[in-house]
N, CA, C and O of each residue as an XYZ file, in Angstrom:
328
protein
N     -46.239    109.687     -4.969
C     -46.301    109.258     -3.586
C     -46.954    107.890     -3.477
O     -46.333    106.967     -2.950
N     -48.159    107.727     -3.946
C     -48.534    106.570     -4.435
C     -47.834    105.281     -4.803
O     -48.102    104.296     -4.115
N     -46.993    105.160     -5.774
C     -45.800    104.073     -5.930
C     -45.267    103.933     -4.930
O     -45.292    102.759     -4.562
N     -44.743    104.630     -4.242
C     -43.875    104.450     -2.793
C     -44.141    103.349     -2.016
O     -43.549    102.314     -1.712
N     -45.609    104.063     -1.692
C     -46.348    103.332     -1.138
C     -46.501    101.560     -1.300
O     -46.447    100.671     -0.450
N     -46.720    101.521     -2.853
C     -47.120    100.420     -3.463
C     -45.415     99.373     -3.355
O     -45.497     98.157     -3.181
N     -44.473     99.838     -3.444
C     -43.317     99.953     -3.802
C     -43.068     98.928     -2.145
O     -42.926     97.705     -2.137
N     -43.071     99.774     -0.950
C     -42.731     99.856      0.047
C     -43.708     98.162      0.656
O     -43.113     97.416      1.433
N     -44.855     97.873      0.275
C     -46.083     97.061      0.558
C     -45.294     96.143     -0.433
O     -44.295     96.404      0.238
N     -44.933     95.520     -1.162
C     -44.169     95.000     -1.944
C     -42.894     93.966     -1.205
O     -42.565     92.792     -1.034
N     -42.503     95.339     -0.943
C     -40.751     94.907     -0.172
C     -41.131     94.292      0.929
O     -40.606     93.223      1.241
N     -42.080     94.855      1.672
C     -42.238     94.008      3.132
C     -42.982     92.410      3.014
O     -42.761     91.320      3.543
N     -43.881     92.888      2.110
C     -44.377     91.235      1.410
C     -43.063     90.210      0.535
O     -43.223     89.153     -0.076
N     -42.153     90.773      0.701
C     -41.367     89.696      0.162
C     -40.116     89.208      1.258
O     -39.326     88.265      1.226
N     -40.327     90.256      2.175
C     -39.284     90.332      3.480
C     -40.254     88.762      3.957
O     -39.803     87.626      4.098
N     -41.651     89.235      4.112
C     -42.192     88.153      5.029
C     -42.214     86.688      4.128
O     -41.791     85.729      4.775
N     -42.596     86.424      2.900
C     -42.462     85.494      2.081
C     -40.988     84.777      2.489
O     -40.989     83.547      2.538
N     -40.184     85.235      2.677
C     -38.611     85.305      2.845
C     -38.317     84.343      4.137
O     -37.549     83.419      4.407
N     -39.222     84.984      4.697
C     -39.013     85.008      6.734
C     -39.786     83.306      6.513
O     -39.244     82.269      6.894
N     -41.131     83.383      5.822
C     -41.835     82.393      5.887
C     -41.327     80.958      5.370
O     -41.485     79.820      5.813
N     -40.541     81.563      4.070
C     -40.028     80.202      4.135
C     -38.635     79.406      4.612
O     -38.323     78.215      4.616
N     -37.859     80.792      5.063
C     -37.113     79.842      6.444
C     -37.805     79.163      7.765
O     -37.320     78.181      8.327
N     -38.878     79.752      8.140
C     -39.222     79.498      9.209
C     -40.122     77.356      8.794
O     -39.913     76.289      9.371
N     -41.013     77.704      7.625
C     -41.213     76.253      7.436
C     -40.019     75.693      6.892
O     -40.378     74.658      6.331
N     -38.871     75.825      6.771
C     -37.936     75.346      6.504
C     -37.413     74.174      7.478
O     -37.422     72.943      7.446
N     -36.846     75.405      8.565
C     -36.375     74.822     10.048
C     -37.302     74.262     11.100
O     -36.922     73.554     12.032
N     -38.123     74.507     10.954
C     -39.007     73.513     12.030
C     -39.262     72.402     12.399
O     -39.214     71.820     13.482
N     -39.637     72.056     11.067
C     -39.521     70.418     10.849
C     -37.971     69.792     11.406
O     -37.865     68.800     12.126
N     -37.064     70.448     10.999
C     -36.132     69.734     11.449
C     -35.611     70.142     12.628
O     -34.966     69.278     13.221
N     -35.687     71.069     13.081
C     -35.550     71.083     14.660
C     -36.002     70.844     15.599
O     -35.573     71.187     16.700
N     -37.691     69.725     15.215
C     -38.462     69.411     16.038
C     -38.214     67.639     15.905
O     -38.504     66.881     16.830
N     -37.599     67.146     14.516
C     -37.493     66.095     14.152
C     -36.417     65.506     14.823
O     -36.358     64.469     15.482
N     -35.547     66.374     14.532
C     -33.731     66.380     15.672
C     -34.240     66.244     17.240
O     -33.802     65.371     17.988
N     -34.952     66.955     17.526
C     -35.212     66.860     18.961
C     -35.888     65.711     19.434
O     -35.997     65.308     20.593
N     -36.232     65.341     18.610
C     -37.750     64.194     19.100
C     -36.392     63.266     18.819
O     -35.986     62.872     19.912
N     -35.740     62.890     17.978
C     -34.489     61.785     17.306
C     -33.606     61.684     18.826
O     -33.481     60.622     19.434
N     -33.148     62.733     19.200
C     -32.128     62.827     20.471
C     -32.991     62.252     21.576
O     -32.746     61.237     22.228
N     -34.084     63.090     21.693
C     -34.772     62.331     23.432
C     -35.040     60.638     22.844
O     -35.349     59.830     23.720
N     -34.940     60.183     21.577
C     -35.737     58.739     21.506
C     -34.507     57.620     21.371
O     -34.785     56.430     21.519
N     -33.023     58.071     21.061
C     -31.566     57.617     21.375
C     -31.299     58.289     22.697
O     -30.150     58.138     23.113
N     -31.917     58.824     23.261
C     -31.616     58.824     24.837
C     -31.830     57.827     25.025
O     -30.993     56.951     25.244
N     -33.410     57.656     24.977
C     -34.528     56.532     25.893
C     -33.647     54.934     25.663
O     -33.124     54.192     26.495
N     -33.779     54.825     24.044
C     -33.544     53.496     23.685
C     -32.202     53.088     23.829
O     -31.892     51.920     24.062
N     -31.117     54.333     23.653
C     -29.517     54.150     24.105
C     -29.091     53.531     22.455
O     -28.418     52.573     22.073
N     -29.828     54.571     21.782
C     -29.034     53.971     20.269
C     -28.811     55.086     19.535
O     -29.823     55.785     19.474
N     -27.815     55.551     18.915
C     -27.246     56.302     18.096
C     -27.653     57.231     16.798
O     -27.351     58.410     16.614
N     -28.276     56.529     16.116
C     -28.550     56.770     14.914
C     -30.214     57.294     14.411
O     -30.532     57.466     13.235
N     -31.055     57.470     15.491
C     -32.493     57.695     15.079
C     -32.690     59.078     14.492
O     -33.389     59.548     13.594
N     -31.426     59.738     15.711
C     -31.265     61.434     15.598
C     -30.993     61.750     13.913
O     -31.505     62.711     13.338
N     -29.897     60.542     13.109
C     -29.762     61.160     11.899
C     -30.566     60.717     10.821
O     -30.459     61.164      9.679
N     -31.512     59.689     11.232
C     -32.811     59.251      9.956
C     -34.015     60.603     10.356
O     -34.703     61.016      9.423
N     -34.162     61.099     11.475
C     -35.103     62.195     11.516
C     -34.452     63.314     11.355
O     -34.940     64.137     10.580
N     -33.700     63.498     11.766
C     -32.906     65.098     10.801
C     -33.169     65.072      8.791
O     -33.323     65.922      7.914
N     -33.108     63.904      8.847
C     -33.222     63.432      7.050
C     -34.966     64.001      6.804
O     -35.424     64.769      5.959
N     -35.556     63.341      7.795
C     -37.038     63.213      7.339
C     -37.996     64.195      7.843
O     -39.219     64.081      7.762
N     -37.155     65.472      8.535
C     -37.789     66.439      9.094
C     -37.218     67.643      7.513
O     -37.923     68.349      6.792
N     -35.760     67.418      7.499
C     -35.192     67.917      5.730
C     -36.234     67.414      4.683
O     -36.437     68.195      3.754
N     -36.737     66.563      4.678
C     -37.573     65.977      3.374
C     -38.794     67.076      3.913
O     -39.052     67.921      3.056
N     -39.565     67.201      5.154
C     -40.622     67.482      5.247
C     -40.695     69.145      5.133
O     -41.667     69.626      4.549
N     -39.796     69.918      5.620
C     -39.386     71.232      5.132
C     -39.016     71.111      3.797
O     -39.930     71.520      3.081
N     -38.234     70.793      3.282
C     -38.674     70.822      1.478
C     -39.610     70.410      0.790
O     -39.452     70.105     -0.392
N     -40.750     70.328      1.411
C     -41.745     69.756      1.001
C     -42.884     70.286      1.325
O     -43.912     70.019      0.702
N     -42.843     71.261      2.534
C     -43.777     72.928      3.135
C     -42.870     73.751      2.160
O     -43.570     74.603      1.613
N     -41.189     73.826      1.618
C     -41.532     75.157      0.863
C     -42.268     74.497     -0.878
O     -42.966     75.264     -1.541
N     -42.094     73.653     -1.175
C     -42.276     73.502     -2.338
C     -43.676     73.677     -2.797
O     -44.124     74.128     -3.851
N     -44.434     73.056     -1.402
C     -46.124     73.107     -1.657
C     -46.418     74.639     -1.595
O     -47.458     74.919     -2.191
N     -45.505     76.164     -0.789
C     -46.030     77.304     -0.412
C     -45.420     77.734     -1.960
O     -46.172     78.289     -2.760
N     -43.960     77.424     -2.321
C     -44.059     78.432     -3.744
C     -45.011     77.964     -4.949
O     -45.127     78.548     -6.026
N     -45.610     76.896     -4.581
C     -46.454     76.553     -5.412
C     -47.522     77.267     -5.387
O     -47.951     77.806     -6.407
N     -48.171     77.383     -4.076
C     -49.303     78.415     -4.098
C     -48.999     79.846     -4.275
O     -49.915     80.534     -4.726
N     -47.771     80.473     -3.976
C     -47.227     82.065     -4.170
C     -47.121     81.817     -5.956
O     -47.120     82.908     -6.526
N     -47.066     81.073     -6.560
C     -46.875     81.174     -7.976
C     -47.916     81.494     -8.372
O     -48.207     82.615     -8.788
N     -48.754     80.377     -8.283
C     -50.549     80.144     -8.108
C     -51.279     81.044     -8.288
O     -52.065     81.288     -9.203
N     -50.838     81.926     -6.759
C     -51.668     83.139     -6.655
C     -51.132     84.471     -7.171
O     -51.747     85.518     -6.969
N     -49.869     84.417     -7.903
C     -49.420     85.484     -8.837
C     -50.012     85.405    -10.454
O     -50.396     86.285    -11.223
N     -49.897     83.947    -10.580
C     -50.655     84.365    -11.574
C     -52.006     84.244    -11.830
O     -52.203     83.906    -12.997
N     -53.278     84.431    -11.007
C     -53.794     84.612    -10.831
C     -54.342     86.474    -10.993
O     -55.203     87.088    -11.624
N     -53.202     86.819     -9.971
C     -53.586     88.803    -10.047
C     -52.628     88.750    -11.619
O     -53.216     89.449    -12.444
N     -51.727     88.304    -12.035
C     -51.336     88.666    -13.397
C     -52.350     88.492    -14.473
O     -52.161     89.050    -15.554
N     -53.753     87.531    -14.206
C     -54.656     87.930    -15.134
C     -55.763     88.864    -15.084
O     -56.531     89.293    -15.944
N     -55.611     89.095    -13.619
C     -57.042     90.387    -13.780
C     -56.372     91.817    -14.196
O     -57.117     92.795    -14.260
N     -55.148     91.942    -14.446
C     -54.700     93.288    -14.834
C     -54.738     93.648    -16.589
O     -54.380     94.752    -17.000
């Protein structure tokens, strides 16, 4: 019954790991896109929307790379106290 348990605490920690790194994924760039569109509203120019879609993409690959760095980190970490 025990494993189950352990088993079950597992799966949901990797559901959320999962969740977490779509979510820093898309943010950046759906906040970068947005800010790009209202600032080719203002100025009446075209192209800002697609250098910040680029640099909101750089900045989400760059929140997951720094988080699997620390999920590695901290695995192997509990892989040495066992």
């Amino acid at each position: 019954m025990a494993k189950k348990k352990k088993y079950d605490k597992t799966v949901f920690q990797a559901l959320a790991m999962v969740t977490q790194f779509g979510i820093n994924m898309l943010v950046p760039i759906f906040i970068c896109t947005f800010i790009g569109i209202w600032l080719d509203k203002k100025f009446g120019t075209s192209y800002i929307m697609i250098i910040l879609f680029f640099v909101g993409a750089l900045a989400g690959f760059r929140n997951i790379f720094l988080m699997a760095g620390k999920v590695y980190k901290d695995k192997g970490k509990d892989d040495g106290k066992n």
